[in-house]
Backbone bond lengths (Angstrom), bond angles and torsions (degrees), N, CA, C in turn:
res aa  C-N    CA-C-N  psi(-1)  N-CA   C-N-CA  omega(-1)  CA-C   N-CA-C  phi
1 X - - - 1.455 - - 1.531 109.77 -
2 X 1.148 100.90 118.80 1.675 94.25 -179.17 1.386 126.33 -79.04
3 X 1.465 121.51 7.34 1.651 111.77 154.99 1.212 118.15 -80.83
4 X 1.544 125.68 -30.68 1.381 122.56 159.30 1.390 111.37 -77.97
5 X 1.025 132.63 -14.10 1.613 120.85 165.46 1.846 107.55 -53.72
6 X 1.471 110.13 -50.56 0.965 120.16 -169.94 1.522 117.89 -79.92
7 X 1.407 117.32 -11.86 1.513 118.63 165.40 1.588 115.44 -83.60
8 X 1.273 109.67 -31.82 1.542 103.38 174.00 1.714 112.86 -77.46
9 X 1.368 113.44 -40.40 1.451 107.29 168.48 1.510 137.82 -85.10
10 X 1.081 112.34 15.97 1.519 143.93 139.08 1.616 133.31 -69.35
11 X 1.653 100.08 -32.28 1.434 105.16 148.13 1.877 86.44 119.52
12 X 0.920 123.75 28.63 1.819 119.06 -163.92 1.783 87.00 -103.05
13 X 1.267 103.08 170.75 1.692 101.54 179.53 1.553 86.76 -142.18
14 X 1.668 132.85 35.69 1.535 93.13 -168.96 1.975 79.40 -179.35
15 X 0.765 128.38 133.21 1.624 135.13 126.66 1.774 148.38 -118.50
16 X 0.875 113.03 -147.47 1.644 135.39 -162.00 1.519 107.96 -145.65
17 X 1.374 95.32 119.73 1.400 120.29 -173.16 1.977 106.63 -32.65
18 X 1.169 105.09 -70.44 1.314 123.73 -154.43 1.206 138.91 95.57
19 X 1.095 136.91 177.94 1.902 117.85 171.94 0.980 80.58 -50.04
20 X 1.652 100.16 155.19 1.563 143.16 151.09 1.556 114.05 -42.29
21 X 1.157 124.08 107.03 1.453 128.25 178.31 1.475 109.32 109.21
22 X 1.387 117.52 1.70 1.495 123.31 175.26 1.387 117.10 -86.34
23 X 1.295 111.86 -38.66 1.571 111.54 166.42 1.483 108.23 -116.11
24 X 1.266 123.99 151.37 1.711 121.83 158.97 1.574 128.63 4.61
25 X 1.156 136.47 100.25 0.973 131.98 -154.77 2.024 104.22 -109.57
26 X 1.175 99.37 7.81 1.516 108.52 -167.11 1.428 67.77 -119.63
27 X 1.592 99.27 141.42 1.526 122.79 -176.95 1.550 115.75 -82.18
28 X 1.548 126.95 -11.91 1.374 127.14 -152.41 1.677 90.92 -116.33
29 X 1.784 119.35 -44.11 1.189 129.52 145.87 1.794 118.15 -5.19
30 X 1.392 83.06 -80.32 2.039 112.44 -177.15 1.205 92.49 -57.91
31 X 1.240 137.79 -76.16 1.503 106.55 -161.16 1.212 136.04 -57.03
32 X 1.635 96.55 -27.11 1.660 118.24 178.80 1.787 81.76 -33.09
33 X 1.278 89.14 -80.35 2.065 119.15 -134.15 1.701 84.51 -61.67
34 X 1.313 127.10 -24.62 1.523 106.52 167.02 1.408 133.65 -54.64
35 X 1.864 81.46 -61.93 1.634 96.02 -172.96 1.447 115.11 -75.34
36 X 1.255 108.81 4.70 1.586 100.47 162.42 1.327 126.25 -117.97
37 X 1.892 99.04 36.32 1.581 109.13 157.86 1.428 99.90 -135.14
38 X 1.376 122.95 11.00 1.617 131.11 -170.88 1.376 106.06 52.77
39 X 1.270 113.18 66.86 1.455 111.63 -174.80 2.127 87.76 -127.62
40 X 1.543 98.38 154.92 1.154 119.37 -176.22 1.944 113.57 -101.89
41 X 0.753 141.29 138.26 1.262 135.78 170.50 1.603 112.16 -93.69
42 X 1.381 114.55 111.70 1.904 102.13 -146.68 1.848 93.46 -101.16
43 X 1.576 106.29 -40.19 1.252 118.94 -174.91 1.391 133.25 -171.17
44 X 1.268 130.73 176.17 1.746 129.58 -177.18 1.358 112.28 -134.90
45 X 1.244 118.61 141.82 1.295 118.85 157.67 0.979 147.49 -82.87
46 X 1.161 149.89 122.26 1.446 147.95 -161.72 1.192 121.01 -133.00
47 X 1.599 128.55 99.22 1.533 126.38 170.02 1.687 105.66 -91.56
48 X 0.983 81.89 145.11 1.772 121.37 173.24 1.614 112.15 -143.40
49 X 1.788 94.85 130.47 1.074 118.28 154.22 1.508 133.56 -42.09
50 X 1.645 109.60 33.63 1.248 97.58 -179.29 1.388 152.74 -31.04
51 X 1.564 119.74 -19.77 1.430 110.37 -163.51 1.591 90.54 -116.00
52 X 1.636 117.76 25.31 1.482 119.91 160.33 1.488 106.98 -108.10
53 X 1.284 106.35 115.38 1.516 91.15 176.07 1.777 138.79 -78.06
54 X 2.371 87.98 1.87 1.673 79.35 175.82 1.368 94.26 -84.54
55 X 1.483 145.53 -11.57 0.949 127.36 174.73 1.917 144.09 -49.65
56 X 1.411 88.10 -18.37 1.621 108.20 178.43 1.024 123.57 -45.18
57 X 1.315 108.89 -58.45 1.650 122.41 -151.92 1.343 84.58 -75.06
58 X 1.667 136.92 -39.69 1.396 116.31 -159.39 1.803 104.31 -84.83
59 X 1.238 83.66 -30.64 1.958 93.52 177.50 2.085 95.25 -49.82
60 X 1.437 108.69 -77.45 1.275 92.29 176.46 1.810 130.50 -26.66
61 X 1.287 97.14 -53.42 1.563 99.75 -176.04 1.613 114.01 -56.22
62 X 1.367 105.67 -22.92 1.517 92.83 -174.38 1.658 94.11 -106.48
63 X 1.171 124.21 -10.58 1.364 127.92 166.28 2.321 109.91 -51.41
64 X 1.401 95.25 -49.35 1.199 87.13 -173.21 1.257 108.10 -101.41
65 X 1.784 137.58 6.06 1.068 121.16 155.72 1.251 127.24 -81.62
66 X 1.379 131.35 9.46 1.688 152.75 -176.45 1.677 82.52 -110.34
67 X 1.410 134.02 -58.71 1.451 100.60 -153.16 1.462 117.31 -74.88
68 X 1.616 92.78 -8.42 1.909 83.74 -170.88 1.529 113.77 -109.07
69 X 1.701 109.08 23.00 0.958 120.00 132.24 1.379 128.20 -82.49
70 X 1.018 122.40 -32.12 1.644 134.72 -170.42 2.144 101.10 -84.35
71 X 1.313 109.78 -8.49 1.019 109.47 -175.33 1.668 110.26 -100.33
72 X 1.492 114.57 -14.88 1.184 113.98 170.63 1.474 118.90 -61.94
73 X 1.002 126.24 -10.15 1.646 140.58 141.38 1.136 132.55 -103.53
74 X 1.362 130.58 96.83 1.526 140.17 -151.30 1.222 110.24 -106.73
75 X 1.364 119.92 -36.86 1.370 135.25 175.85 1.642 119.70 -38.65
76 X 1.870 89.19 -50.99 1.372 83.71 164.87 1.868 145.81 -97.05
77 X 1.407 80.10 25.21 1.590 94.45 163.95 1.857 102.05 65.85
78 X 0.893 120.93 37.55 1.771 126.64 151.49 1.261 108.69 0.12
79 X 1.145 121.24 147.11 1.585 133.28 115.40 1.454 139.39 -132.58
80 X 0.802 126.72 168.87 1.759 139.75 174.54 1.665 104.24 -103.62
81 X 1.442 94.82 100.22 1.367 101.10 -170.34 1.733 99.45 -99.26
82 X 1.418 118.57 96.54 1.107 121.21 -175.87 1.472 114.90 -82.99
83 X 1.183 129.82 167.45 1.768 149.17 -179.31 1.031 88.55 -153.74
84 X 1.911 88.48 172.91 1.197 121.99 -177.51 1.550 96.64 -89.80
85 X 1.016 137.55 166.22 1.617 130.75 165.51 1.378 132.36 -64.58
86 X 1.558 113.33 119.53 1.590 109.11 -139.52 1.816 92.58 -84.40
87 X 1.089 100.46 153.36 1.663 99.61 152.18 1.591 100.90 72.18
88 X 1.262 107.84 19.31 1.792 103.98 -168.99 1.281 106.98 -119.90
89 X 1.408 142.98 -5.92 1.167 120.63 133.54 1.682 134.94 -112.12
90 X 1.319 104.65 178.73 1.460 69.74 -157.35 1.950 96.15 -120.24
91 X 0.901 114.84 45.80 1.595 110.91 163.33 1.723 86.13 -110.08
92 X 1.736 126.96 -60.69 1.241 103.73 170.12 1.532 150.70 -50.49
93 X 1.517 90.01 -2.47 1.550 106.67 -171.42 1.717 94.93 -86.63
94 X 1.507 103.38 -39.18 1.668 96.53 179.04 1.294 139.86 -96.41
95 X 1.502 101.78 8.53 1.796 118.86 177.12 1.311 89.28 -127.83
96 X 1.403 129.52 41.05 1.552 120.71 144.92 1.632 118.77 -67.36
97 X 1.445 101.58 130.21 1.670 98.67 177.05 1.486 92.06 109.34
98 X 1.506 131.78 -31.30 1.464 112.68 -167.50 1.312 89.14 -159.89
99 X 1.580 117.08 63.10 1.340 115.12 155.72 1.596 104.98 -67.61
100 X 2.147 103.33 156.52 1.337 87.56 147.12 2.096 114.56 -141.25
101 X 1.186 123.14 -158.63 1.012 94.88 -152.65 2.014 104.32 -71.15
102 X 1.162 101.54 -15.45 1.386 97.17 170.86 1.459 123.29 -43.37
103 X 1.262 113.43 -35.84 1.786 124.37 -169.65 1.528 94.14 -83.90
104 X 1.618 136.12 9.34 1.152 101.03 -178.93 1.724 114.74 -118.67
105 X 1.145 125.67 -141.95 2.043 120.73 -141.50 1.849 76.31 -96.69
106 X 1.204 108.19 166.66 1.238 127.30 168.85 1.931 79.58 -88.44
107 X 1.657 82.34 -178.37 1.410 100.78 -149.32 2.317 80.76 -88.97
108 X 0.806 128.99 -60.96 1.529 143.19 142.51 1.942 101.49 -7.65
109 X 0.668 110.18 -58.16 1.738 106.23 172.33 1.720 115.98 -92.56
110 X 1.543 120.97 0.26 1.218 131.94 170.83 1.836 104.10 -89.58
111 X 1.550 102.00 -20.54 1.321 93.42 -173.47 1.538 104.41 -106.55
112 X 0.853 129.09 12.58 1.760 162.46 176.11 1.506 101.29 -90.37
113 X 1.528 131.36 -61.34 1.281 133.99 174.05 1.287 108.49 -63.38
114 X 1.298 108.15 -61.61 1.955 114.34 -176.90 1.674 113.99 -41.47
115 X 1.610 108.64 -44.05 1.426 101.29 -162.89 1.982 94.84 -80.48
116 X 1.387 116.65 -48.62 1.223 120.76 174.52 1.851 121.90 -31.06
117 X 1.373 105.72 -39.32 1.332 103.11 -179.56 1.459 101.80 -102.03
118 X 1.222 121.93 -20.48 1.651 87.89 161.67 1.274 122.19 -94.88
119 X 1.599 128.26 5.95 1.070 127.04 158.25 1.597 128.85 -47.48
120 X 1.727 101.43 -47.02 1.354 134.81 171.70 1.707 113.56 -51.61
121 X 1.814 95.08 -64.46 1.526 107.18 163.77 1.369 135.68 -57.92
122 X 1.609 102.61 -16.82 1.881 95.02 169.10 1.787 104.13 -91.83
123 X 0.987 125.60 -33.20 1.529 137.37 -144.13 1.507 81.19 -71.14
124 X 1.841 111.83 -56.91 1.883 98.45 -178.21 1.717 117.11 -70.06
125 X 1.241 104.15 -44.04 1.385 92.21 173.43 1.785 127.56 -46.37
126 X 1.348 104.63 -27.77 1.227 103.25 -164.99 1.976 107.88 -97.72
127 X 1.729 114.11 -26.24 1.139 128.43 153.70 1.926 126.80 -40.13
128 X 1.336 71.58 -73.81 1.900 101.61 178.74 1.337 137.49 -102.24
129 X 1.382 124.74 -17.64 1.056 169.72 115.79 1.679 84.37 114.51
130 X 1.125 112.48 66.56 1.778 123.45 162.91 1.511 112.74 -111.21
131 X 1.420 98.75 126.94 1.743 85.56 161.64 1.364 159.75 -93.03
132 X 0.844 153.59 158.02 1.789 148.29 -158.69 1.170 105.31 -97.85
133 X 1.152 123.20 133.02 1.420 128.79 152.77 1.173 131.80 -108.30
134 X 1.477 143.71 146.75 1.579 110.77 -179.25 1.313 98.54 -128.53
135 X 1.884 84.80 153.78 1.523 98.72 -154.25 2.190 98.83 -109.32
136 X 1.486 88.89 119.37 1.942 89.71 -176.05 1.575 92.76 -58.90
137 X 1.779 105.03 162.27 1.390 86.80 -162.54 1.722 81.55 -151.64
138 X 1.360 135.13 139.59 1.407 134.78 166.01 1.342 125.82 -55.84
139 X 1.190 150.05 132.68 1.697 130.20 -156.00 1.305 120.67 65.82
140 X 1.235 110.67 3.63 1.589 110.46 174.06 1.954 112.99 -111.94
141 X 0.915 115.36 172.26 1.392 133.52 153.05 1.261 123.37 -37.03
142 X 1.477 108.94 -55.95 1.951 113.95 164.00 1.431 95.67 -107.02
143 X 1.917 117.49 114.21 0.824 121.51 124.29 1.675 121.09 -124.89
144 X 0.985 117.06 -38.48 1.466 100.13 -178.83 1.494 143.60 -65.40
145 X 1.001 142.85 -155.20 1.290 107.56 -174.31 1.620 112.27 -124.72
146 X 1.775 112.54 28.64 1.052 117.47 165.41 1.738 104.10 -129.75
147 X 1.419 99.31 16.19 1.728 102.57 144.29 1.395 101.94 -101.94
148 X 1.151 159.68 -69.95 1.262 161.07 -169.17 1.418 96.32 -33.99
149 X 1.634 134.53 -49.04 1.195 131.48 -166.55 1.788 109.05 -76.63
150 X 1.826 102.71 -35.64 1.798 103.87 158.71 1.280 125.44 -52.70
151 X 1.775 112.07 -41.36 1.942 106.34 -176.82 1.462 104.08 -48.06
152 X 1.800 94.12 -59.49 1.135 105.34 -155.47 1.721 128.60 -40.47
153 X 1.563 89.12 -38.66 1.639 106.54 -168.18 1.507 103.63 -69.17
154 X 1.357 109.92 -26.63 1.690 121.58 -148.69 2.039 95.75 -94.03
155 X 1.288 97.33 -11.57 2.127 102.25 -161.19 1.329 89.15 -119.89
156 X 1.372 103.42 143.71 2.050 118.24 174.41 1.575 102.44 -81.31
157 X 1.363 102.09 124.76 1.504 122.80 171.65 1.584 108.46 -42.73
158 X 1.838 120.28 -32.34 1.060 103.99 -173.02 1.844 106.91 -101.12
159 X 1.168 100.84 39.60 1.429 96.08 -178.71 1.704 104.39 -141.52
160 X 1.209 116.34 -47.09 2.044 127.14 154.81 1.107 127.15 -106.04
161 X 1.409 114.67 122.35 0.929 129.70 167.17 1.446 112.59 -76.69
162 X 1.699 101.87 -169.77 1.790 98.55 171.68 1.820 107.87 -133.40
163 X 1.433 120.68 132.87 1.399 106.55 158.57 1.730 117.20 -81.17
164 X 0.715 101.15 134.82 1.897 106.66 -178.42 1.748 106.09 -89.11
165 X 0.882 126.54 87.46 1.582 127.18 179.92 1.544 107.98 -105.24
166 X 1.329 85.19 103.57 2.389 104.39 175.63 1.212 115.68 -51.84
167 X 1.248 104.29 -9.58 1.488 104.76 178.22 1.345 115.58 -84.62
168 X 0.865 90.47 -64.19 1.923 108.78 -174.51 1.707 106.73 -66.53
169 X 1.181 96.60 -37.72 1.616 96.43 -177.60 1.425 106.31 -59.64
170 X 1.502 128.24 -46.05 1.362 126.32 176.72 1.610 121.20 -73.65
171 X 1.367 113.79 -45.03 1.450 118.02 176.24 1.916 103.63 -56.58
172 X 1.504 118.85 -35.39 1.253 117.58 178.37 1.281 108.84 -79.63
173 X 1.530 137.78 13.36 1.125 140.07 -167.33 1.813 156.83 84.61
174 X 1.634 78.62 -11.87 1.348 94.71 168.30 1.344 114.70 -101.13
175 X 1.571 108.33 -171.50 1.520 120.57 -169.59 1.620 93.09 -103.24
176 X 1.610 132.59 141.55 1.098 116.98 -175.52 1.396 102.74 -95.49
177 X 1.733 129.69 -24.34 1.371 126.10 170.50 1.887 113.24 -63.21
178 X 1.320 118.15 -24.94 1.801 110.51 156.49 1.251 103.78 -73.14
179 X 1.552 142.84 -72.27 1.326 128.18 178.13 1.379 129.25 -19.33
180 X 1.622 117.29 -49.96 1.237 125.17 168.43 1.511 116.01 -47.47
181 X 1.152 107.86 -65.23 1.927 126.11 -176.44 1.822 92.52 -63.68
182 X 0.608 116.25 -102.00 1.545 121.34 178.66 1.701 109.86 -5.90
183 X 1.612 107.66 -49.54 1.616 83.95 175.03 1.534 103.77 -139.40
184 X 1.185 111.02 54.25 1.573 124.70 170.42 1.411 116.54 -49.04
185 X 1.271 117.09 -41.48 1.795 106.07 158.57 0.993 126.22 -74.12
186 X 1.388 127.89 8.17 1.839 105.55 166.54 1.605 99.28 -110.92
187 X 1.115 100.92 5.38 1.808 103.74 -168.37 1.698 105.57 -80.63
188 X 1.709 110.93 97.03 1.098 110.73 173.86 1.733 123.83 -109.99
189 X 1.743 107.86 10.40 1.200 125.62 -168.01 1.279 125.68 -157.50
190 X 1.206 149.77 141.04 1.359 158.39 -110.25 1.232 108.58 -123.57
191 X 0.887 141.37 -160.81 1.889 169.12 154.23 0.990 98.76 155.14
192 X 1.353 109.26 132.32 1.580 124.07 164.86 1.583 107.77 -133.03
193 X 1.504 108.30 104.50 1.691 138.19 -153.52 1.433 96.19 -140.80
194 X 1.697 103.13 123.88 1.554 92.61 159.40 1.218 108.90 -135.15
195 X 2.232 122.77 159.11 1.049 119.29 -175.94 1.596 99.59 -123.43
196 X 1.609 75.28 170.70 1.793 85.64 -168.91 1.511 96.42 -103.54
197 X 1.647 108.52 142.67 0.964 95.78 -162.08 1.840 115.51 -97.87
198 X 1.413 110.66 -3.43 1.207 128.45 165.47 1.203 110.10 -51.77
199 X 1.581 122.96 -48.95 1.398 111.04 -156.48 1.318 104.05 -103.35
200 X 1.632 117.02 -6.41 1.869 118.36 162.83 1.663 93.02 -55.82
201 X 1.228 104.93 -65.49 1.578 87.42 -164.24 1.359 137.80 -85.50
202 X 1.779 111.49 16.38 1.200 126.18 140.71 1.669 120.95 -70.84
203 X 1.320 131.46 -20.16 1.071 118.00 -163.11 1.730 98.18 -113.26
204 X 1.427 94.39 -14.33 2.027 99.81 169.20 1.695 96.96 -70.72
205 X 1.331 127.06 -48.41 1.302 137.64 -158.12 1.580 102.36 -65.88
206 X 1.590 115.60 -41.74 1.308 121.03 -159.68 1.304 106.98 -104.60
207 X 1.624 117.35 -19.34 1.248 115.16 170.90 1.610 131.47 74.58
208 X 1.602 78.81 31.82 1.864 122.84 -172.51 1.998 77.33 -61.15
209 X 1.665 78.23 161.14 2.004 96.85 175.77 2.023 92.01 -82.96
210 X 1.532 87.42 -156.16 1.383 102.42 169.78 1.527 96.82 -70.66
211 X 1.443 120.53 -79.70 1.748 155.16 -160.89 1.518 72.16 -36.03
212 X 1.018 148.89 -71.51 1.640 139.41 -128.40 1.455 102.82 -94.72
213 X 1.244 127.45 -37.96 1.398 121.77 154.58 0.995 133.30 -33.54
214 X 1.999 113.21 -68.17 1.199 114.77 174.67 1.397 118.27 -58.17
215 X 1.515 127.11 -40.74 1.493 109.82 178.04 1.315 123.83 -67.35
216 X 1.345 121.66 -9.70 1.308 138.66 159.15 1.402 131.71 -65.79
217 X 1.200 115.96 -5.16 1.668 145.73 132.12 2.139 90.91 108.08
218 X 1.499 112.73 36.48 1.349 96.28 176.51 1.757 108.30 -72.58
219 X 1.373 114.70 9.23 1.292 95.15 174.72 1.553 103.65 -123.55
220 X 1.107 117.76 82.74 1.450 151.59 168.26 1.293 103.85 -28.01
221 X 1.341 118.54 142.65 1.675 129.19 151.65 1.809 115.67 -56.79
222 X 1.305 115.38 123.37 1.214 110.29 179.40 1.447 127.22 -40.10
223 X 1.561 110.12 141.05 1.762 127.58 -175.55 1.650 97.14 71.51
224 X 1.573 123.97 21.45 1.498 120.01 168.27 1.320 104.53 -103.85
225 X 1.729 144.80 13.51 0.588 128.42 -112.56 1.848 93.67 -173.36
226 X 1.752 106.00 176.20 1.702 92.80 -177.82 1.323 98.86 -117.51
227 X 1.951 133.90 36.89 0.877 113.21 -178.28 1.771 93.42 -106.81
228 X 1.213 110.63 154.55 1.029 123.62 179.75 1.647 140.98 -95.33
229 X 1.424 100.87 60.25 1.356 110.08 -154.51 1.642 112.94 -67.31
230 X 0.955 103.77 10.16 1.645 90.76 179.23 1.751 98.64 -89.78
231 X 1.437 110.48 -55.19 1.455 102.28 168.98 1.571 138.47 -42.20
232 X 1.535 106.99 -27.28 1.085 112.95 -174.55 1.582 105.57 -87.73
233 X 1.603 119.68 -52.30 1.432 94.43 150.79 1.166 157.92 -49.32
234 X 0.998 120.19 -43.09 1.801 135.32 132.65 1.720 106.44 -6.71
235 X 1.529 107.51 -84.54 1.528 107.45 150.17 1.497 131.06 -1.14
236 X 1.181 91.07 -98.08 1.609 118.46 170.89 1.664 104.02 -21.56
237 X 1.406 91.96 -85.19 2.161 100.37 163.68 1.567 115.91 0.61
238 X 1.633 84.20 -87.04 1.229 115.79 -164.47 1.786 107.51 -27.72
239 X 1.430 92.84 -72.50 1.645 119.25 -176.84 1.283 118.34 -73.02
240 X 1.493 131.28 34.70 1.151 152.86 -152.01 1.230 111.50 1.73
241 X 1.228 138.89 71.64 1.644 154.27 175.64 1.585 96.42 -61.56
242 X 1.332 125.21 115.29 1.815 127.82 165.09 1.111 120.98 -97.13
243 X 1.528 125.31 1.95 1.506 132.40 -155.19 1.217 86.64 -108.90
244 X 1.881 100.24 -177.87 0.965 136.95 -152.76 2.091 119.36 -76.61
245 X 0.582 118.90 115.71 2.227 100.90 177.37 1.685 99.00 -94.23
246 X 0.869 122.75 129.52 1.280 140.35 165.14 1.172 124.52 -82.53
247 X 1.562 157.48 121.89 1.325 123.92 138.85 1.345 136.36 -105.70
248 X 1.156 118.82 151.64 1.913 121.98 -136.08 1.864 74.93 -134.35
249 X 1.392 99.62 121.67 1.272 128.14 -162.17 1.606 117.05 -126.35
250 X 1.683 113.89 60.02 1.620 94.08 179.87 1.846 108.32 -70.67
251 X 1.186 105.97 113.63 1.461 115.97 173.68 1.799 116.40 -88.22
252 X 1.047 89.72 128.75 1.937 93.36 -174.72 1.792 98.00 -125.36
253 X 1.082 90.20 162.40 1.801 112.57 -177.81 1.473 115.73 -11.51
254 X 1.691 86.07 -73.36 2.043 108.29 -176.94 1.717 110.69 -59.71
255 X 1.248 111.86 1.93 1.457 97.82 176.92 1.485 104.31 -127.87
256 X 1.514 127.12 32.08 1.373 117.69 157.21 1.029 85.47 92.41
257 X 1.956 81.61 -177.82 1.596 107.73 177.08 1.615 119.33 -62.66
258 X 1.186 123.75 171.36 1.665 111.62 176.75 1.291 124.97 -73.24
259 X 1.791 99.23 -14.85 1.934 110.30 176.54 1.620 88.07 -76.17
260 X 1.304 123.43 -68.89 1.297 127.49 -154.74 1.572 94.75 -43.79
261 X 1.409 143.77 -22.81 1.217 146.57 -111.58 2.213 81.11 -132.37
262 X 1.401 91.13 -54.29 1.621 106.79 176.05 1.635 120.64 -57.26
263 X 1.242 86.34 -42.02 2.133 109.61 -174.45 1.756 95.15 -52.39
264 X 1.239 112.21 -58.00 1.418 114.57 -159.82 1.482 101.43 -99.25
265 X 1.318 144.81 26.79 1.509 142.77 148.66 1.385 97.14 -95.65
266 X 1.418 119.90 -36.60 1.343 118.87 -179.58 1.026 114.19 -70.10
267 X 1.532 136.75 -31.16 1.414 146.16 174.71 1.598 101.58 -57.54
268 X 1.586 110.17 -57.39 1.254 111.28 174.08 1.372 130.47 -46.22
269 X 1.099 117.82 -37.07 1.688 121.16 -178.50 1.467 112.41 -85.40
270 X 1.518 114.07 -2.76 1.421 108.73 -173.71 1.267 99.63 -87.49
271 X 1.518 101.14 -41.90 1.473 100.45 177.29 1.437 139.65 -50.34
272 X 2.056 88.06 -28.02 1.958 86.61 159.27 1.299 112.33 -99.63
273 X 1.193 139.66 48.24 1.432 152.44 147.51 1.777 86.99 78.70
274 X 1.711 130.99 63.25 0.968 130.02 171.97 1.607 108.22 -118.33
């Protein structure tokens, strides 16, 4: 398959499922086409409509048909990196980047999200025994970083985790090196996303949607950008982080192919001894 052709010869040792039907969906398949680029299967994403509650039961169902694929490799420590469902409504879809607390859940639909994702989060743990993390997400329900600080408070540490994504954490307004420190124990998973900060505050100014941002390239190729990844690895270090770093790559036209796009994030992280 030539997107994993192109992640192992880019220099990556590890990915993320993708939608369902993007990579091998037969489990004996997937490992083939992994292990014969030494590639790891680290994790999947999964949005759900959290703050609907008929949405659950199906969110679960596709929650545990991704993990027990993702569990046929254990070694490398999986997760089910769940969200809220991106891009699915649409007042959040268009005050992404500058929510404020007005745009967010009554406290009654906060407890609607809370029970939903750990509903999700016990059903795999207790199936497959992989864990969930949830990933704050721009256009969603959790992006800022005093919703991220509501999941958190509202979900059992031993049932959600958190993915920390630099991207989103800053385009949603926060700093992702406080996010890190601030909730370093639920942080069992990576994103490494960077934004530019010119075009956040062209699209706060102009009052661009989500969709028009991102094609507008606010999510930059790493070190293009104002997140500060050397600190945050540094971080990471420090506080003995064992998991996984990801990088989450919206690639558009002006920056090549998506390897050419891979070659030089990878250049970037070598440079901080990653």
């Amino acid at each position: 398959m030539q997107v994993l052709d192109e992640i192992a010869s880019t220099g990556y040792v590890g990915t993320e499922l993708g939608d369902w039907g993007f990579l091998p969906t037969d489990p004996t398949r997937l490992r083939q086409e992994l292990a014969s680029r030494a590639l790891d299967l680290v994790g999947a994403f999964v949005p759900v409509a959290l703050p609907d509650r008929s949405a659950h039961q199906a969110g679960e169902a596709l929650a545990l048909k991704t993990a027990r694929l993702l569990a046929t490799n254990p070694a490398a420590r999986p997760k089910i990196v769940l969200s809220d469902a991106t891009v699915a409504n649409p007042l959040r879809t268009a005050r992404a980047g500058r929510i404020t607390a007005a745009d967010s859940l009554s406290p009654a639909q906060w407890r609607t999200v809370a029970e939903g994702a750990e509903r999700i989060a016990r059903a795999v743990l207790t199936e497959t025994g992989l864990r969930t993390v949830f990933h704050h997400h721009c256009a969603t329900y959790v992006e800022t970083p005093s919703e991220i600080a509501e999941l958190m408070a509202r979900t059992s540490t031993e049932l959600l985790g958190l993915c920390l994504d630099t991207g989103h954490a800053t385009y949603g307004g926060g700093n992702a090196l406080e996010l890190l420190e601030q909730h370093r124990d639920r942080i069992d998973h990576v994103h490494f996303k960077d934004c530019e900060p010119r075009i956040a505050a062209a699209a706060r100014q102009h009052q661009w949607d989500y969709i028009q941002a991102v094609r507008s390239g606010v999510f930059c190729e790493l070190g293009h950008g104002s997140v500060d990844f050397a600190a945050i690895a540094a971080a990471l270090q420090r506080t003995g982080y064992d998991g996984w770093i990801v990088v989450e790559q919206d690639v558009l036209p002006s920056m090549g192919s998506p390897a050419d796009s891979a070659s030089r994030n990878r250049a970037f992280l070598r440079r901080l001894a990653i």
